[in-house]
N, C-alpha and C positions, 0 to 999 in steps of 0.2 A: 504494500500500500504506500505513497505519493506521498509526502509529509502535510503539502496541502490538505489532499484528503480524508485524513489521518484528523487535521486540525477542522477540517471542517465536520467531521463524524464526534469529534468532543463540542464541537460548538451546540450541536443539535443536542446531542442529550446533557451537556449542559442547561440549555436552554429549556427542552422539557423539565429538568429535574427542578428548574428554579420557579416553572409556571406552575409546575405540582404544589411544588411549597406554596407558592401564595395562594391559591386557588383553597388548599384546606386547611390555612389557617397558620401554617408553622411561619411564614413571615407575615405579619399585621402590616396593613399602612402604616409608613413612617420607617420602616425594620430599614439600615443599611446595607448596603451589601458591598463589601469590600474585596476589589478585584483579588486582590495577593492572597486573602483568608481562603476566596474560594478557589483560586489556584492552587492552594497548599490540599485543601480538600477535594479537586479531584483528580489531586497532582496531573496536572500540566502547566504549562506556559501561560502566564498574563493574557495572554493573545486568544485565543479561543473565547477564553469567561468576557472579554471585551469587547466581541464580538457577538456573544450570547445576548450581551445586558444592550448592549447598540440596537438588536432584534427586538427586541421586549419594550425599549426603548419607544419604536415604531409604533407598538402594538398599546401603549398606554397605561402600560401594567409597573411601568418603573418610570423614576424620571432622573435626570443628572443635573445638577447645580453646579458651578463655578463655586469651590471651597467649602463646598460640603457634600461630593461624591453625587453616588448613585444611591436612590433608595426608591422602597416600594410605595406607590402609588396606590396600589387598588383599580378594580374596574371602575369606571364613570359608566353609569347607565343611556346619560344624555348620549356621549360620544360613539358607545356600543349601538344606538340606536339609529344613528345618524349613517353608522358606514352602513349598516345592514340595507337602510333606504339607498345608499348610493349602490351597492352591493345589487339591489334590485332592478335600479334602473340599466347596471352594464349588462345583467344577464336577460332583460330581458329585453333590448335592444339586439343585444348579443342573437338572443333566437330569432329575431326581424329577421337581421342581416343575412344569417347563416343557413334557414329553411329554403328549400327541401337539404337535407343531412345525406352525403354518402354511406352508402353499406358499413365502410371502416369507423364510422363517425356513433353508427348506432350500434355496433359490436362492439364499443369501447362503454358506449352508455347501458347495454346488454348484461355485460360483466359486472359493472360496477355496482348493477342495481344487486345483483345475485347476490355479491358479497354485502351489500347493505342487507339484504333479507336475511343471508347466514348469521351474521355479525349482530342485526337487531334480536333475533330467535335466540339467542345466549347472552344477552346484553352486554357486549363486547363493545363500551362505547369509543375505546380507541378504533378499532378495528369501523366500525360505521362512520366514525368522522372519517379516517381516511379515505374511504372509499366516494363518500356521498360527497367530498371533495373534488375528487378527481371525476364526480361523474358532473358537477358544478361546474368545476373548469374548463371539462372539454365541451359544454354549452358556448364559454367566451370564444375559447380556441377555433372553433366552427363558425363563430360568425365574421371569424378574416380581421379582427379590428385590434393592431398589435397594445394599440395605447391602453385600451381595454383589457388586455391580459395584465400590462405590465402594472397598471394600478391595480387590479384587484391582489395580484401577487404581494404587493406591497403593504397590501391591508394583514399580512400576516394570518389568513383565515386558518392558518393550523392551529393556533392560537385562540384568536376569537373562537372557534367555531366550540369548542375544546371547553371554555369557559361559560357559553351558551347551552352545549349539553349539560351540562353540570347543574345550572341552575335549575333545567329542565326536569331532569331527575331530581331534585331539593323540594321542587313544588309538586312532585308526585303523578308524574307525567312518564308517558313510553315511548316508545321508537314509533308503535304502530299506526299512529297517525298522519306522520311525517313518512314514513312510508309507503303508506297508501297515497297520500298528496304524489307524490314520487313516480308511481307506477300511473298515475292519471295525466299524468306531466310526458312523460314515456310513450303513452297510449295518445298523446295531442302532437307528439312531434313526430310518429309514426304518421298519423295520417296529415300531417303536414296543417294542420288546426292552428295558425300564425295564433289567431285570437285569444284561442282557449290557451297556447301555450304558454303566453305571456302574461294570462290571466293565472297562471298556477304557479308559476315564478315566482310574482307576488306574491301569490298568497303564501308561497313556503317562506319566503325570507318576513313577512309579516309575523307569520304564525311563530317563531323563532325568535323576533325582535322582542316579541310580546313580553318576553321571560323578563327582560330589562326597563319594562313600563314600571313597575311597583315599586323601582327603588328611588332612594335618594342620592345626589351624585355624592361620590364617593369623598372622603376628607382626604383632602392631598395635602394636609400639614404633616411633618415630619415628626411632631409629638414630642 
């Protein structure tokens, strides 16, 4: 393995491991996080874990000051709501653009759905985020619009997506709904239904956002 990609496989599950923590509590809003402490812990180089926190950075979950580091943020409900609406309008432009879909295009969404089905049926919620990702994505990918991929990428929805499940499950919610939306959304770009398509877009990324109407925005003081 590439040293690069060596550092870039510690950046990733660096990064998971740090979403993990504050997602259940082990870092509060305000908690520091000190580059060299957590390079010591998961012995590597500076460079990875600064890279991790630069990610998360993006994603709103940490923030960096001038002379007082990096520290945790917390989710903002308003800001989680707002990309989910921007979220809704690339994909579902994205499906304008992109219908009728090539053969390769719905064997990619074919698969993806499978593993969402497998993955919700054992409540595997890593395993359904990544898939119901990559069947999200290649909705952008399909409608040819590169600006559109690169922003949504940048929304870090490994991330978001990950913290949304979460809450999903907290308020006592299942996959099967969101899965059914899914296989209706599937069954509208099959028969090339522009309308209905981009009518279930919305409604997924609505129905999702929802989780993050009830809260308060989050305390970004350092405590």
């Amino acid at each position: 393995m590439s040293i690069a990609l060596k550092r870039t496989c510690m950046r990733d599950r660096i990064r998971e491991e740090l979403v993990a923590r504050i997602l259940d509590g082990s870092y509060p809003p305000g908690t520091q996080l000190k580059e060299l402490s957590l390079a010591r812990e998961f012995n590597v180089s500076q460079a990875p874990v600064r890279e991790a926190l630069r990610e998360l950075e993006g994603t709103g979950l940490v923030a960096s000051e001038r002379y007082r580091g990096t520290h945790v943020r917390g989710t903002d409900p308003v800001e989680m709501r707002e990309s989910y609406e921007l979220r809704a309008m690339i994909e579902a432009r994205s499906v304008q653009r992109g219908l009728p879909f090539n053969d390769a295009v719905f064997q990619q969404l074919d698969r993806c759905f499978e593993i969402m089905t497998a993955t919700a049926g054992r409540n595997d919620a890593s395993g359904y985020i990544d898939a119901a990702l990559t069947y999200h994505r290649t909705l952008i990918e399909a409608g040819g619009n590169g600006t559109f991929l690169r922003t949504w990428d940048a929304l870090r929805w490994d991330v978001r997506g990950r913290i949304a499940l979460q809450r999903l499950f907290k308020r006592g919610d299942d996959l099967g709904h969101l899965l059914d939306r899914h296989a209706q959304l599937l069954a509208r770009l099959k028969a090339c239904d522009v309308e209905g398509a981009t009518r279930l877009v919305e409604n997924i990324m609505t129905q999702v956002s929802e989780v993050f109407s009830a809260s308060r925005p989050a305390n970004h003081g350092t405590g």
